[in-house]
N, C-alpha and C positions, 0 to 999 in steps of 0.2 A: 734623328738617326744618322748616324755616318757613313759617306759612302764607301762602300767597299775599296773605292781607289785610295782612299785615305786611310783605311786600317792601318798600312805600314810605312805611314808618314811619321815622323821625330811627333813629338806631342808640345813639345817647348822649343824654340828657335836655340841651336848646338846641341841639343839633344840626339845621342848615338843612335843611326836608322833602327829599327825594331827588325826583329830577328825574326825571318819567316819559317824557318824549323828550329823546335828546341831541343838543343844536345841534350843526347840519350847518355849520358854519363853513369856508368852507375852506379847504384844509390840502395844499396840493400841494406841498408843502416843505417839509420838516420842520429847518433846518441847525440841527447840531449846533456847539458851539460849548465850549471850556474856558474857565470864569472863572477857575481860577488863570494863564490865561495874558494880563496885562496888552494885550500888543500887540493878541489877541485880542478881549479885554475892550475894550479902546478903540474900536474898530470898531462894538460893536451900536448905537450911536444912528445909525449912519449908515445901520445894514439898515433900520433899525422901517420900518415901509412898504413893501421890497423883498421882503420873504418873510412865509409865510404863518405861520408856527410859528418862532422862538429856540428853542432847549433848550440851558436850561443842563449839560452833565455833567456828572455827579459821578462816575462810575462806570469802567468800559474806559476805556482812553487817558487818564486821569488817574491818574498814579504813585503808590502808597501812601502819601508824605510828601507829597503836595499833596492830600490830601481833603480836608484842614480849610482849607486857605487856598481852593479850587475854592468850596466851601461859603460861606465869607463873604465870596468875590467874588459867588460868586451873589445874596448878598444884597444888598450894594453896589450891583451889578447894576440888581438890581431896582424898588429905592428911589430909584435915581437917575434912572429912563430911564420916557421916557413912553413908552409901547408902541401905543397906539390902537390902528389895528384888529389890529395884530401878536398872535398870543399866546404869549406865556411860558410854557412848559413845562419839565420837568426830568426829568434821569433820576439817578432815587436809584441809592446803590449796590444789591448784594442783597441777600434777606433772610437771609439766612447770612453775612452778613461785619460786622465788627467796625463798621462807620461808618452801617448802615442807623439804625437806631432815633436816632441824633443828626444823621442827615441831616433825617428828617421832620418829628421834634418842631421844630428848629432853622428848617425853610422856612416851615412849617404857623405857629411863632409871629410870625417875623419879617415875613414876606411871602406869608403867606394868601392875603389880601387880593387880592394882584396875581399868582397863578400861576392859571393853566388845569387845568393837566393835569398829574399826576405820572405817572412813566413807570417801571413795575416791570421790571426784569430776569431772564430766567430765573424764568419763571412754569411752575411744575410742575403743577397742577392747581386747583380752586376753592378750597381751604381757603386759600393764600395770597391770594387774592383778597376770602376774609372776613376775614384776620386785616386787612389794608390798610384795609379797609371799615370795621372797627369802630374800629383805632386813630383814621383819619382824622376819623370821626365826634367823636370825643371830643376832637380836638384841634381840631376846627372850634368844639366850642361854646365851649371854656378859650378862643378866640381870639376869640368874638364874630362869627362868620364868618356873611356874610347868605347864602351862597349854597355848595353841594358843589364840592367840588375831584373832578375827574373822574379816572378812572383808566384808562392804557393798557400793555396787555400786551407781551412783547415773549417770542413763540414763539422757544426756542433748548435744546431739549430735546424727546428722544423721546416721554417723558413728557408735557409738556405739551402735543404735538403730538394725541398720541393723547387727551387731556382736551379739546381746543381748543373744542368746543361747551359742556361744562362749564363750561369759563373764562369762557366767553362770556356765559352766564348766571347768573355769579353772584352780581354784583350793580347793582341802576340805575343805578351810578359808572360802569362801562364804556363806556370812551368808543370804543376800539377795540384791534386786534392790530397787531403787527409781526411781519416775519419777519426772524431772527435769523442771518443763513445761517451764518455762520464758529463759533459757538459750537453751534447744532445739528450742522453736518457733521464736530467732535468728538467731540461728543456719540453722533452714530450710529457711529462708527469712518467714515465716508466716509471715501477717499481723495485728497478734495481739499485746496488749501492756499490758495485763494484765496476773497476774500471777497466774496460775490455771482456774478453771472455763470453762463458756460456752463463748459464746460471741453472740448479737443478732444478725448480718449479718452471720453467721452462721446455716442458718435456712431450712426447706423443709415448703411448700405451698401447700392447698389443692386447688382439680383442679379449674380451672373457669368452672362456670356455663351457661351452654349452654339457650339461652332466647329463646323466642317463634318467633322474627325475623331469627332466626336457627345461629345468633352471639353470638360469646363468651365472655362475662364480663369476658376478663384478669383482667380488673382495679379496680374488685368489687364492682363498684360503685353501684350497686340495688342486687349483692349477695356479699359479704364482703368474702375475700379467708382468714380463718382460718392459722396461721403461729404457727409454731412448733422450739420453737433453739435447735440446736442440740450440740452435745459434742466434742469440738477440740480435745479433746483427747481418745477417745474410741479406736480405734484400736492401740495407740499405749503401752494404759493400759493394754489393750488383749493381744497381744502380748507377753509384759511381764509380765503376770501371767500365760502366757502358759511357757516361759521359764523357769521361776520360778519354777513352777510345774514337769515342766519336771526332773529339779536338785534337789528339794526336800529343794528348799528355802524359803522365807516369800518375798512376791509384797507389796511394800508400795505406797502410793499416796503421791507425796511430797507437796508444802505448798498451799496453799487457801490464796495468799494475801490479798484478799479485808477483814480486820478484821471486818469489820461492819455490814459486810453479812452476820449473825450467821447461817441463813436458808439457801442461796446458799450454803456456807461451808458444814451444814449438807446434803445437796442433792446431793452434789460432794463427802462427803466422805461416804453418802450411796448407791453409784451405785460404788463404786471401791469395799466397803466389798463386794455388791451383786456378782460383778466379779469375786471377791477372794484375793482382799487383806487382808491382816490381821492388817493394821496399816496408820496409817498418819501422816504425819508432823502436831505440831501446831508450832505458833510463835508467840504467847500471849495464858494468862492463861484462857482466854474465849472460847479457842477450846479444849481444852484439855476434858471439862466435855462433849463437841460434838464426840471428837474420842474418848471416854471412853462409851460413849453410842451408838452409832451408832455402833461399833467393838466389842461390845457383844451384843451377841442371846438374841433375844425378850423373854422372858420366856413361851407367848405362843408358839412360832416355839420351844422352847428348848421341852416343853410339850408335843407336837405333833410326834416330833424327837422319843422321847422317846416310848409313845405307836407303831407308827411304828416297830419300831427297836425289841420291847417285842413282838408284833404281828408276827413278820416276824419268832420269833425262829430264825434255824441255817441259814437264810441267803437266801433262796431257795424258789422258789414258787411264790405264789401270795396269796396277802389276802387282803378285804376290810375293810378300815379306814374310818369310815364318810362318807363314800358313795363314797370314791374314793376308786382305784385299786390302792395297792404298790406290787411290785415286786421288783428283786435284785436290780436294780438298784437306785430306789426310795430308797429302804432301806439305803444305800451305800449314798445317799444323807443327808438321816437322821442323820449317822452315823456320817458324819463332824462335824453338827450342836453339838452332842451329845460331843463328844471329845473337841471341842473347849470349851463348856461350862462345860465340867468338870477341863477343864487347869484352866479356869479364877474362877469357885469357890474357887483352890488351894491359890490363893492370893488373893481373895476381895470376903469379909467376908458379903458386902449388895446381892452381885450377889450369892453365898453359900447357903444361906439364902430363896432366891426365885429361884434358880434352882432344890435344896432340895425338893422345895414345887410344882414346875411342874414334880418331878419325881414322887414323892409321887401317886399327883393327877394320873398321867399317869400307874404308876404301884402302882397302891394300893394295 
């Protein structure tokens, strides 16, 4: 075990000090994107600016013979495109398959410099989260690197699921978690085939109604029993946006395969912000304007936040909003809403604009 004074010591001799709070950058977007695919490839100077996070793949959906050409598009990629406030990120393959260890050395020497975040797959518990830590360290200092390359998990094992606070803390790199759904609901035998989402055999039933014979229409044939689907994934999002939280990192919802479901995708990735995500995978440019709106605050909740928050003063007490009761704790609620939407003013100048004008209204 290491001692806590040593958490934020360099891990390799020239390796950049470790970062004791991780920028809240944000990241309501995460689009996935292949650099072996030219057409693909051609298109990111045209995002930088429209999305919060690029991620280069290397890994799922790119085919065993295009790892190495994915890998030196990524790099092409990178050297070529100014990114501003955009940030570049990547998903190595895993740490079990033949292309991880020349994926990293190969980004980590090339383009260091200009990655955010590498994004591990199929994180089973904290020792893979040191083994990351210590290689990355050592190839920051062979690269002259001023500053940590951060690291994001991506839950898709039972295993890791059940480590997920472990994971969370094992080292200052952690930038944050994903959830994995298609490769954990393998993983656990579920019996689903879709990726993300609800599923309709997944449902609760209102009771049967009892007849004037004193029998119960199970089969609702003269009262029709009302059905409800419910969410394959709720406790395991919970979960990890408790641990998240707990470490002081960002919960992400990872992809919404079905592209064509604009409205499921927005109803899956508005019950993870409600949770406490702060971001989502897309993987077409049709969700991206879905995680960009759904992962910022309504302007009236920003509005409401705001009078709250003025009303309450230092913090303390009780005072009437609209005919409701806020207290500290309600405030404290506020308070998030309020913060988040001053982050995301800082870079998107239409939310700036209408956050401005529900402060205004709120504090005139």
């Amino acid at each position: 075990m290491r001692s806590a004074r040593d958490f934020f010591s360099p891990l390799a001799v020239g390796a950049p000090v470790p970062l004791r709070e991780v920028p809240t950058r944000p990241s309501r977007a995460i689009h996935f994107f292949d650099p072996s695919n030219s057409k693909m490839a051609a298109k990111i100077p045209a995002m930088v600016g429209g999305v919060d996070v690029l991620l280069g793949n290397l890994e799922d959906a790119v085919k065993a013979d295009n790892k190495v050409a994915a890998r030196d598009g990524l790099v092409r990629i990178a050297r070529d495109t100014n990114f501003g406030s955009t940030q570049l990120w990547t998903r190595l393959n895993a740490l079990d398959s033949p292309w991880f260890l020349d994926d990293i050395t190969t980004v980590m020497a090339e383009i260091g410099d200009r990655l955010d975040v590498v994004m591990i797959p199929k994180v089973q518990g904290p020792e893979d989260i040191h083994y990351v830590d210590r290689l990355l360290a050592q190839l920051e200092a062979k690269a002259r690197l001023a500053r940590p390359i951060l690291v994001h998990a991506i839950l898709e094992t039972a295993r890791g699921v059940a480590n997920v606070e472990a994971i969370c803390a094992a080292s200052p790199r952690m930038q944050g978690l994903s959830l994995g759904p298609a490769d954990l609901a393998a993983d656990r035998r579920m019996k689903t085939t879709r990726v993300g989402g609800g599923h309709p055999g997944y449902l609760v039933r209102s009771d049967a109604v009892r007849g004037a014979d004193g029998r119960y229409d199970v089969h609702g044939e003269q009262h029709p029993r009302t059905t409800y689907q419910q969410d394959l994934w709720h406790y395991t999002l919970a979960r990890m946006v408790d641990a998240c939280a707990m470490h002081g990192i960002g919960a992400y919802y990872g992809p919404f395969g079905d592209i064509t479901d604009v409205v499921g995708c927005e109803d899956q990735f508005r019950n993870a912000f409600l949770l406490g995500c702060v971001g989502a995978w897309t993987l077409h440019p049709v969700q991206i304007d879905i995680a960009r709106r759904v992962f910022s605050p309504d302007p009236a909740e920003v509005e409401h936040a705001y009078r709250v928050v003025a009303a309450m003063g230092d913090g303390t007490g009780a005072v009437m909003v609209d005919g409701k009761m806020e207290d500290d704790a309600s405030c404290k609620q506020c308070q998030v809403v309020v913060d988040l939407a001053e982050q995301l003013a800082r870079v998107d100048p239409d939310l700036a604009e209408r956050y401005a004008a529900a402060r205004q209204t709120a504090c005139p």
